[in-house]
KOLPA-775942 format. One line per field, with one value per atom (N, C-alpha, C): y negated, x, z negated; atom name. Coordinates in steps of 0.2 Angstrom, whole numbers, plus 5000, padded with zeros to 4 digits. Layout:
// KOLPA-775942
v: c(Y, ...) $
u: c(X, ...) $
w: c(Z, ...) $
site: c(CA, ...) $
END
This chain:
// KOLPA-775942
v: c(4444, 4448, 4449, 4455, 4456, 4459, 4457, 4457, 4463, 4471, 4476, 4478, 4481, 4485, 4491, 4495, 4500, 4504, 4510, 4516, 4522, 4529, 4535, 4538, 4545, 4550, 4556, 4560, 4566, 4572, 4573, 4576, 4582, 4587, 4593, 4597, 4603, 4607, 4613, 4617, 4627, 4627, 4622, 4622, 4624, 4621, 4617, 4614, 4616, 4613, 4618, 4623, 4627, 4627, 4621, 4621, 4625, 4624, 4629, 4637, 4636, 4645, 4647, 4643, 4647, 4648, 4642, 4642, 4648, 4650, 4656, 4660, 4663, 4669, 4673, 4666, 4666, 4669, 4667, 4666, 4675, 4676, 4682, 4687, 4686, 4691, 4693, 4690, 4692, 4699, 4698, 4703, 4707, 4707, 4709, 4708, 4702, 4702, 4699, 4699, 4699, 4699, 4704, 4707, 4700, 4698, 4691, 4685, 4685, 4678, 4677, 4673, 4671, 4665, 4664, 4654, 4652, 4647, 4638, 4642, 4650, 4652, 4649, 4647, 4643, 4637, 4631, 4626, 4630, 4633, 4636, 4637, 4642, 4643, 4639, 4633, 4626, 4625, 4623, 4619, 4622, 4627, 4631, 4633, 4632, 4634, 4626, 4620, 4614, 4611, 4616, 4613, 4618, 4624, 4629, 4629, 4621, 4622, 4628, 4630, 4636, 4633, 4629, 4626, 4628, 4633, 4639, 4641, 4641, 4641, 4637, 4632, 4626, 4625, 4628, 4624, 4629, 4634, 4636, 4630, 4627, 4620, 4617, 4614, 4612, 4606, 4601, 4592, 4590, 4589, 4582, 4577, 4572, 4565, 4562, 4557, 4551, 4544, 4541, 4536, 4529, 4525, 4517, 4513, 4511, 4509, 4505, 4504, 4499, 4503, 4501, 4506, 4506, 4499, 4499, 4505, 4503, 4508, 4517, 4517, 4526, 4526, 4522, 4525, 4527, 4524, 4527, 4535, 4536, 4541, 4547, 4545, 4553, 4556, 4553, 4555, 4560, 4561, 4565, 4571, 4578, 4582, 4588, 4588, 4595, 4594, 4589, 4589, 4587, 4589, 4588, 4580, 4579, 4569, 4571, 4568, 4568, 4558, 4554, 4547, 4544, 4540, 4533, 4533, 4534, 4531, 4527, 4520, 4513, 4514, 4520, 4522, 4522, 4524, 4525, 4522, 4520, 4515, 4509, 4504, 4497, 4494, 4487, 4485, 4477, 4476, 4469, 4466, 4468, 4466, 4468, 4463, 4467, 4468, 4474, 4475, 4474, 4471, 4469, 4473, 4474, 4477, 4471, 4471, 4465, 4465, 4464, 4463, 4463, 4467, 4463, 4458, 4453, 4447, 4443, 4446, 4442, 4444, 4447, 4454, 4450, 4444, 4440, 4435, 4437, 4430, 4432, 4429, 4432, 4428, 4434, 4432, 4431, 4434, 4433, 4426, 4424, 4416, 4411, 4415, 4409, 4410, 4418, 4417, 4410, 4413, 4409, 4401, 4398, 4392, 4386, 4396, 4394, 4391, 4396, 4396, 4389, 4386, 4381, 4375, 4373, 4368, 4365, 4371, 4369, 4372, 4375, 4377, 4372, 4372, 4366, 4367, 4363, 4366, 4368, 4373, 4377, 4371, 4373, 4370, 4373, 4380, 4383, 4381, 4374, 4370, 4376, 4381, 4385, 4392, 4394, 4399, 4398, 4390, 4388, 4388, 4388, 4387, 4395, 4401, 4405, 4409, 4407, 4410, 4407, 4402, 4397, 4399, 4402, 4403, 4411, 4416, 4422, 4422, 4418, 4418, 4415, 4411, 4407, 4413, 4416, 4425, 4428, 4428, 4437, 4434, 4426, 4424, 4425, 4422, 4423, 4431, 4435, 4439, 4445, 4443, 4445, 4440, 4437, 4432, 4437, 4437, 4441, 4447, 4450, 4457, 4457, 4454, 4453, 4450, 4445, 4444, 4447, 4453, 4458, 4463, 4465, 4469, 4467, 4460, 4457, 4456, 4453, 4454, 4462, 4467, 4473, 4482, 4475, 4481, 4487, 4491, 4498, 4496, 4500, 4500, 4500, 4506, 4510, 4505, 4500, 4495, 4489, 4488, 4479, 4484, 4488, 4489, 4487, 4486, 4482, 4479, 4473, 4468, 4468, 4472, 4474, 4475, 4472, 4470, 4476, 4475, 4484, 4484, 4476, 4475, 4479, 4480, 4483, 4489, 4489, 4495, 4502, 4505, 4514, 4518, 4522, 4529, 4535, 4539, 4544, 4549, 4556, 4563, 4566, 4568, 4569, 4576, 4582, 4587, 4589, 4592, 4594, 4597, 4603, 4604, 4602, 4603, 4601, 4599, 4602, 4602, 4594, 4595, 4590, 4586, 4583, 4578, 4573, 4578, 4578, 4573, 4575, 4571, 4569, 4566, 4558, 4554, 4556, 4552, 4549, 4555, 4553, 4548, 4547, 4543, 4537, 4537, 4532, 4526, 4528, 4523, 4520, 4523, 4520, 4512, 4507, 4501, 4500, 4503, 4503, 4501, 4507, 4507, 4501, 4501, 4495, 4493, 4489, 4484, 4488, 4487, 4491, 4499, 4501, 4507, 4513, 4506, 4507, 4508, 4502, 4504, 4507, 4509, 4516, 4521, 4522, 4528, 4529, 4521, 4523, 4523, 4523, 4526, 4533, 4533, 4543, 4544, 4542, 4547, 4547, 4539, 4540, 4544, 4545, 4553, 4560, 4560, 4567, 4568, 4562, 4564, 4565, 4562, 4563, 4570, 4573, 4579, 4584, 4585, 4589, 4586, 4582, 4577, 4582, 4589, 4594, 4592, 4593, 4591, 4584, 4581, 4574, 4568, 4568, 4562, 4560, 4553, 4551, 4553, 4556, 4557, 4550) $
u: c(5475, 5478, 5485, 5487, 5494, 5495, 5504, 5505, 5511, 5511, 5514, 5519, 5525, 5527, 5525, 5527, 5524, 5530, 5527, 5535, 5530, 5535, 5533, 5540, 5538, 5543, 5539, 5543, 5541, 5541, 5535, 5530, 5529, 5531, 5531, 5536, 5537, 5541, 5541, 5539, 5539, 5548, 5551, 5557, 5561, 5560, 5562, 5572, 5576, 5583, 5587, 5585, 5586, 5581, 5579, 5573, 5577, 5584, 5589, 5587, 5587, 5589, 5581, 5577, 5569, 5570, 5571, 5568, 5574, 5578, 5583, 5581, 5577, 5577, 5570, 5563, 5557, 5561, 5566, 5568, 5570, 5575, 5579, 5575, 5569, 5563, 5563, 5561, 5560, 5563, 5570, 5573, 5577, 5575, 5578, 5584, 5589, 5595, 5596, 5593, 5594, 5601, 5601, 5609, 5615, 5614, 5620, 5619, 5615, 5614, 5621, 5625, 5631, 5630, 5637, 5636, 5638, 5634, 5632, 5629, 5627, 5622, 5617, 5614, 5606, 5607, 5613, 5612, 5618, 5620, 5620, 5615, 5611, 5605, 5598, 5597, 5593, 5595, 5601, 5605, 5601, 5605, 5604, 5593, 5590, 5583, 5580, 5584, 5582, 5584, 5590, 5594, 5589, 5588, 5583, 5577, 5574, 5567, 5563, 5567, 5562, 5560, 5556, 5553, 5546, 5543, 5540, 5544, 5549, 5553, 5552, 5551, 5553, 5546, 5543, 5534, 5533, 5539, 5537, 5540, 5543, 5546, 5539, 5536, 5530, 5531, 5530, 5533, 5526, 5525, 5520, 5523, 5521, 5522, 5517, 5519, 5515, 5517, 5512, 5512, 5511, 5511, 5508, 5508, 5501, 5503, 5495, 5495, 5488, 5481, 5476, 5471, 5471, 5472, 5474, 5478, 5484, 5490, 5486, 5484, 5480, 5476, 5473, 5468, 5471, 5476, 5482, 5485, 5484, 5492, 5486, 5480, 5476, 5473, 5476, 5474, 5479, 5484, 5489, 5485, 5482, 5476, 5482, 5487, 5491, 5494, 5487, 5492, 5485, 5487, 5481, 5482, 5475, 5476, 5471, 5476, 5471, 5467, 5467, 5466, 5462, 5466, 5463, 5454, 5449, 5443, 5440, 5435, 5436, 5428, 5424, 5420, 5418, 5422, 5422, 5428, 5435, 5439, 5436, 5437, 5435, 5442, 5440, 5447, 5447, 5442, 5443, 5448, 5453, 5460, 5465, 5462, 5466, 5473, 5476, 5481, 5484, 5487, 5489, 5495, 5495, 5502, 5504, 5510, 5514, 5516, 5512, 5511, 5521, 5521, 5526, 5532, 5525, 5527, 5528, 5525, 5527, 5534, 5536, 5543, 5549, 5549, 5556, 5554, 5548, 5547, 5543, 5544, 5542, 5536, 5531, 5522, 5519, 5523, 5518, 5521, 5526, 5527, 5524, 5523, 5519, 5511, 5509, 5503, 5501, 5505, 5504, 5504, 5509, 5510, 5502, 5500, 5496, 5489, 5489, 5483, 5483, 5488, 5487, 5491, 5487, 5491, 5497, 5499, 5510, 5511, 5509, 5512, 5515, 5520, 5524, 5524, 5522, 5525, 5530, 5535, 5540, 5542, 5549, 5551, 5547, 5546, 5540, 5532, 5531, 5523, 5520, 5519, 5517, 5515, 5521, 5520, 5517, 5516, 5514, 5506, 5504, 5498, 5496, 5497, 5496, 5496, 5501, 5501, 5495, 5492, 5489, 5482, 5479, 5474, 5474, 5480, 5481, 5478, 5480, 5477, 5471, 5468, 5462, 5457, 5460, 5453, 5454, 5459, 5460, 5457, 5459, 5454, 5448, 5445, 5438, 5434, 5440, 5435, 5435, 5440, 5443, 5436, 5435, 5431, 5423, 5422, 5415, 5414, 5419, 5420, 5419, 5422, 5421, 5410, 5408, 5404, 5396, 5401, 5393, 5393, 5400, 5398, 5395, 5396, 5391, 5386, 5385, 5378, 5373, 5376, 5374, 5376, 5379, 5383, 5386, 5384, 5389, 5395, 5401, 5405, 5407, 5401, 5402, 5400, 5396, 5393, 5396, 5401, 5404, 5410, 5411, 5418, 5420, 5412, 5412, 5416, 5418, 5420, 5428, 5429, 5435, 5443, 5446, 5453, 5457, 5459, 5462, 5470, 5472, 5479, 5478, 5472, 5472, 5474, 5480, 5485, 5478, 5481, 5478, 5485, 5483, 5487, 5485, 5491, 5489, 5494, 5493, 5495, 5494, 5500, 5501, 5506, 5502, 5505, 5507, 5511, 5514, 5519, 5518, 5524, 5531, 5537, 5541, 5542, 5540, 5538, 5533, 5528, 5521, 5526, 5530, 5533, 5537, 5542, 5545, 5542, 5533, 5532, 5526, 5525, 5524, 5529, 5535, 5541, 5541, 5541, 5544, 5538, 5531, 5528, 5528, 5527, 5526, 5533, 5539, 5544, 5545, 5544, 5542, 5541, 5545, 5543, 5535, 5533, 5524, 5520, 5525, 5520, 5519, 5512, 5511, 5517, 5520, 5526, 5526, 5519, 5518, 5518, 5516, 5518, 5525, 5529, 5535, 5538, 5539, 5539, 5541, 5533, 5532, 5536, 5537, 5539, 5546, 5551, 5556, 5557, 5555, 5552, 5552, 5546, 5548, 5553, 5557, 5563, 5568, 5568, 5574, 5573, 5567, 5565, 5567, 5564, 5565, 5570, 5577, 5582, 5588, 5585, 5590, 5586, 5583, 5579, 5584, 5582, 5584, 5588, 5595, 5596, 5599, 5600, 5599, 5594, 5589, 5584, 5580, 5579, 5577, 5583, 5589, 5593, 5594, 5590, 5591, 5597, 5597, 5602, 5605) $
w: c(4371, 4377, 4377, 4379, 4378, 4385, 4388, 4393, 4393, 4394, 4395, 4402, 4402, 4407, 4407, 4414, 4414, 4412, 4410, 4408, 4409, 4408, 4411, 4405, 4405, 4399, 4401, 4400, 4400, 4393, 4395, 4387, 4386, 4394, 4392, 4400, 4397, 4404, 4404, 4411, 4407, 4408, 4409, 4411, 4407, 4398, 4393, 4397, 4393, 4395, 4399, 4404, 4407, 4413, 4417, 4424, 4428, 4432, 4437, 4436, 4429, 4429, 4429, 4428, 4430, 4438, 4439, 4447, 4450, 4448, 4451, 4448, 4444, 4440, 4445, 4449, 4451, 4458, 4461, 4467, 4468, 4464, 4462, 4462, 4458, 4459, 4466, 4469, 4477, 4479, 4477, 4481, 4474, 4470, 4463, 4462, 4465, 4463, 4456, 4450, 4445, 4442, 4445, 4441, 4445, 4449, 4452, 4448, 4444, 4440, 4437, 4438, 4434, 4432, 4428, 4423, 4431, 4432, 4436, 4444, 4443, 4450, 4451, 4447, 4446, 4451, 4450, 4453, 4461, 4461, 4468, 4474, 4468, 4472, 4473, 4469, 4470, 4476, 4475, 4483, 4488, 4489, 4494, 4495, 4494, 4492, 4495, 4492, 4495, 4502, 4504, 4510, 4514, 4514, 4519, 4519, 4513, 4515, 4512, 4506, 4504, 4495, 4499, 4493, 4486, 4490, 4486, 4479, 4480, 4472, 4467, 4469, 4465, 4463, 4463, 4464, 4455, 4455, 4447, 4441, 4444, 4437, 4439, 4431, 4429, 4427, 4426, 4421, 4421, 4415, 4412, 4410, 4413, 4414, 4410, 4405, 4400, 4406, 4407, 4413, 4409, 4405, 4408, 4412, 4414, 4423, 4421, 4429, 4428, 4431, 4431, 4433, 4439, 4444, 4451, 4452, 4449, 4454, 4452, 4444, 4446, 4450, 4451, 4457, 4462, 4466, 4469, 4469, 4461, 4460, 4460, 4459, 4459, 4466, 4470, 4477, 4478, 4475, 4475, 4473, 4475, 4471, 4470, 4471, 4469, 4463, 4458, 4452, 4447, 4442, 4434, 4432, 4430, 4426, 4419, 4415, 4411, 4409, 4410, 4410, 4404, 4401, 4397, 4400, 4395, 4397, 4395, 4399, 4399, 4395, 4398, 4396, 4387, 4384, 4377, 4372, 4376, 4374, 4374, 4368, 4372, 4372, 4378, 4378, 4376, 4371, 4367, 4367, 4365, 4365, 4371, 4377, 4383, 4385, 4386, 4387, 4394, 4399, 4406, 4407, 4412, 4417, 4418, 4416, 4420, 4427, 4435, 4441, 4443, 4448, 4452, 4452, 4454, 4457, 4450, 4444, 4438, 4432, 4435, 4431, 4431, 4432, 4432, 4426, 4425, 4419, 4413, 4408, 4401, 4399, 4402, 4404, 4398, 4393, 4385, 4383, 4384, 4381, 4386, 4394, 4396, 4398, 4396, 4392, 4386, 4382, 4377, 4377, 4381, 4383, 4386, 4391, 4395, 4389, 4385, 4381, 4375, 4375, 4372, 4375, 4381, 4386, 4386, 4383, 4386, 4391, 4396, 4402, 4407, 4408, 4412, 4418, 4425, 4431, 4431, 4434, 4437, 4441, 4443, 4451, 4457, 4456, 4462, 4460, 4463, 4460, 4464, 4467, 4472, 4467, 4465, 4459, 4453, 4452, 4444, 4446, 4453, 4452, 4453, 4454, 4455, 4448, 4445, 4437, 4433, 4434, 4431, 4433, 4438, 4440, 4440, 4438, 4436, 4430, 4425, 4419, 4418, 4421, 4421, 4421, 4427, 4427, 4422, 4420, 4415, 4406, 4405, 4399, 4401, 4407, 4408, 4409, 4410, 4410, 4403, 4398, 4392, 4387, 4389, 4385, 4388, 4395, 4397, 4396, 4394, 4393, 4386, 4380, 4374, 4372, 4375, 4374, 4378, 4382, 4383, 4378, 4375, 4370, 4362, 4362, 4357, 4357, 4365, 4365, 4367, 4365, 4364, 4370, 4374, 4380, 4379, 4380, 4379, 4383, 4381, 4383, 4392, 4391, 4400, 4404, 4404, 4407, 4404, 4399, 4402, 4404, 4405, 4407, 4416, 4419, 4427, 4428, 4424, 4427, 4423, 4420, 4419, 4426, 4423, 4431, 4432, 4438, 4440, 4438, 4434, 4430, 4424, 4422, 4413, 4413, 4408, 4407, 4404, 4406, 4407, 4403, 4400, 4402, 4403, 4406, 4411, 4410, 4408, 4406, 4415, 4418, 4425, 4427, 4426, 4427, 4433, 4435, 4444, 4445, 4448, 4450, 4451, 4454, 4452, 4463, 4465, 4475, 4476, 4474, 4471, 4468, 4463, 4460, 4466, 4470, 4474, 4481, 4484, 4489, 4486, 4479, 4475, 4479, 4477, 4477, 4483, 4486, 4494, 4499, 4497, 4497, 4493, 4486, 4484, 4482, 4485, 4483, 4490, 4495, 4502, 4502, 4505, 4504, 4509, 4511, 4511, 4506, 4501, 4496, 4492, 4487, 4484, 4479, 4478, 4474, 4466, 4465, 4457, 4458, 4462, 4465, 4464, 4467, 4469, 4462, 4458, 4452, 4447, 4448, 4441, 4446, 4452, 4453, 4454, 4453, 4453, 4444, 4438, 4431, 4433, 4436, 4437, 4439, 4446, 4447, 4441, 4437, 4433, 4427, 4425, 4420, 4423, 4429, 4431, 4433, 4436, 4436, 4431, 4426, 4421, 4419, 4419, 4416, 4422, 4428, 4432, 4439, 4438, 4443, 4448, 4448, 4457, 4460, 4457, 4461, 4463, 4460, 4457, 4459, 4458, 4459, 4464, 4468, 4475, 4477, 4484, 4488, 4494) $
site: c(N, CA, C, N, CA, C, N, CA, C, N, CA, C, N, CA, C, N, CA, C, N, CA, C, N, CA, C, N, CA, C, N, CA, C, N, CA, C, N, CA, C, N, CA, C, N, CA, C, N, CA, C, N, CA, C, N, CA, C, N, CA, C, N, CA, C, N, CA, C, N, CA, C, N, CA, C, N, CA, C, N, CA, C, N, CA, C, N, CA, C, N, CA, C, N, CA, C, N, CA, C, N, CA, C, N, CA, C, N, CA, C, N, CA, C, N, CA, C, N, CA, C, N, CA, C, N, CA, C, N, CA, C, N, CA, C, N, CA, C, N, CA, C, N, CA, C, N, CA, C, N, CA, C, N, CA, C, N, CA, C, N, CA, C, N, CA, C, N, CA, C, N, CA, C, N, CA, C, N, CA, C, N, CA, C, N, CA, C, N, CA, C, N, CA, C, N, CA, C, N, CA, C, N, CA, C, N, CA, C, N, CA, C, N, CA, C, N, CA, C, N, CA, C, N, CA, C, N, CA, C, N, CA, C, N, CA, C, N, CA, C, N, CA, C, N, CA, C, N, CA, C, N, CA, C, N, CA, C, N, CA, C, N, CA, C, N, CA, C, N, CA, C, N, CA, C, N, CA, C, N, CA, C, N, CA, C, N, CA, C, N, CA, C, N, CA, C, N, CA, C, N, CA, C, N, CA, C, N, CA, C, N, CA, C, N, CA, C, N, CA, C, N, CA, C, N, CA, C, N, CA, C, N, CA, C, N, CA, C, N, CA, C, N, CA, C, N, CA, C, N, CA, C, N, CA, C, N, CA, C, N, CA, C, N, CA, C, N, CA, C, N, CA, C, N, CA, C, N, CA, C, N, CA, C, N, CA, C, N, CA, C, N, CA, C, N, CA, C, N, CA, C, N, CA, C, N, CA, C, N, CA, C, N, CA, C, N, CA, C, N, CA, C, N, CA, C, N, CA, C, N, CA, C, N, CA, C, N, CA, C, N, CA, C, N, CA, C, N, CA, C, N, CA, C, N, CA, C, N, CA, C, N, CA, C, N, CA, C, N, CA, C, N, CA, C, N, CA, C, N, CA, C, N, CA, C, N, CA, C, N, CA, C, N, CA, C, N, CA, C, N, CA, C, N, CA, C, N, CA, C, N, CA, C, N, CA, C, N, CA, C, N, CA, C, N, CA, C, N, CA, C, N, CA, C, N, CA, C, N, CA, C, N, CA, C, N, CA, C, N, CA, C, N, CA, C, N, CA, C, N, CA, C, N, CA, C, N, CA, C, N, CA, C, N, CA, C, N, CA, C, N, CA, C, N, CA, C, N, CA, C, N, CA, C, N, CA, C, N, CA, C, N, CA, C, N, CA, C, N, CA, C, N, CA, C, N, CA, C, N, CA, C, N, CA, C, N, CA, C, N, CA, C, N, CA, C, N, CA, C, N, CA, C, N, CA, C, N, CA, C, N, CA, C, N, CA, C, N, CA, C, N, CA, C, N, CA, C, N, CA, C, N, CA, C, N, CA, C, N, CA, C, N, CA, C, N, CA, C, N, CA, C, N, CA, C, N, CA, C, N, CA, C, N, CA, C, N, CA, C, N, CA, C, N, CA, C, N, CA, C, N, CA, C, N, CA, C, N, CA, C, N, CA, C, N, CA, C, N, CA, C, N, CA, C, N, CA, C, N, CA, C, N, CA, C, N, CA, C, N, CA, C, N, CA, C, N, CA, C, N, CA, C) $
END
């Protein structure tokens, strides 16, 4: 068992290194002022387009997103329907060798050396006896179910059927196409402290891609 962070990159764009000047060339169409296109127009007219709510513009920038995350939080992000998924299948993937999202609540600590600790009884109580037992009975499942998961495919289980008892920590990945409007209220959603913790996350991963990609649009205000 290996224990993973989640990351996010972007994989594709109809944008390439010019998204402003798509999104003003779509807008311009409108009213055929083409010919007013000058150098740094483009982010003029963003601005102006995001401050009036005319956000139909913006929905011509396209982003494909490469996601590591867990299968819990995808279940989340495909509820988002204004946008394409292509996802990791458990169906025909086997995960023998399981790979885990590092949770939250375990991101301060380096869960493969107390993975490992755990697995050959060197795990020390912490000062937090509180947290030592929750790490400890964290891992007590995820062997147990790495080890039931491994021994229904030996004893002749198709994939699709041991993959039941499979945890909604096990890393996925996910190809996550969307507009550039659609990426926008992901965001505005999913970094909300409402949202789930692991949630929050990946989706501050995506802002910092997509603002370093297009930070007119994309860079928290």
């Amino acid at each position: 068992m290996k224990f993973i962070e989640q990351s996010a990159e972007i994989i594709a764009t109809n944008g390439g290194d010019k998204p402003l000047e798509l999104i003003e060339l779509c807008a311009r169409t409108c009213y055929q002022s083409q010919d007013r296109i000058t150098e740094g127009s483009a982010e003029k007219m963003v601005n102006m387009l995001v401050k009036n709510g005319h956000m139909a513009m913006i929905e011509h920038l396209v982003v494909t997103m490469r996601l590591i995350t867990s299968r819990g939080v995808t279940h989340e992000l495909v509820r988002h329907r204004m946008a394409s998924y292509a996802q990791q299948s458990t169906r025909y993937c086997d995960s023998k060798d399981m790979h885990i999202i590092i949770p939250s609540w375990l991101q301060e600590y380096d869960v493969n050396s107390l993975y490992e600790r755990y697995m050959t009884g060197k795990l020390l109580p912490p000062k937090d006896l509180e947290m030592y037992k929750r790490i400890e009975r964290y891992f007590s499942v995820l062997s147990w179910i790495e080890d039931g998961y491994n021994k229904m495919l030996e004893s002749g289980a198709k994939k699709q059927e041991a993959r039941g008892v499979l945890p909604n920590d096990l890393a996925t990945e996910i190809i996550v196409t969307a507009n550039a409007r659609e990426w926008l209220h992901i965001l505005s959603l999913r970094e909300d402290k409402a949202a789930h913790p692991d949630m929050q996350y990946l989706a501050s991963l995506i802002r910092n891609r997509l603002s370093d990609y297009c930070p007119v649009l994309f860079e928290k205000k």
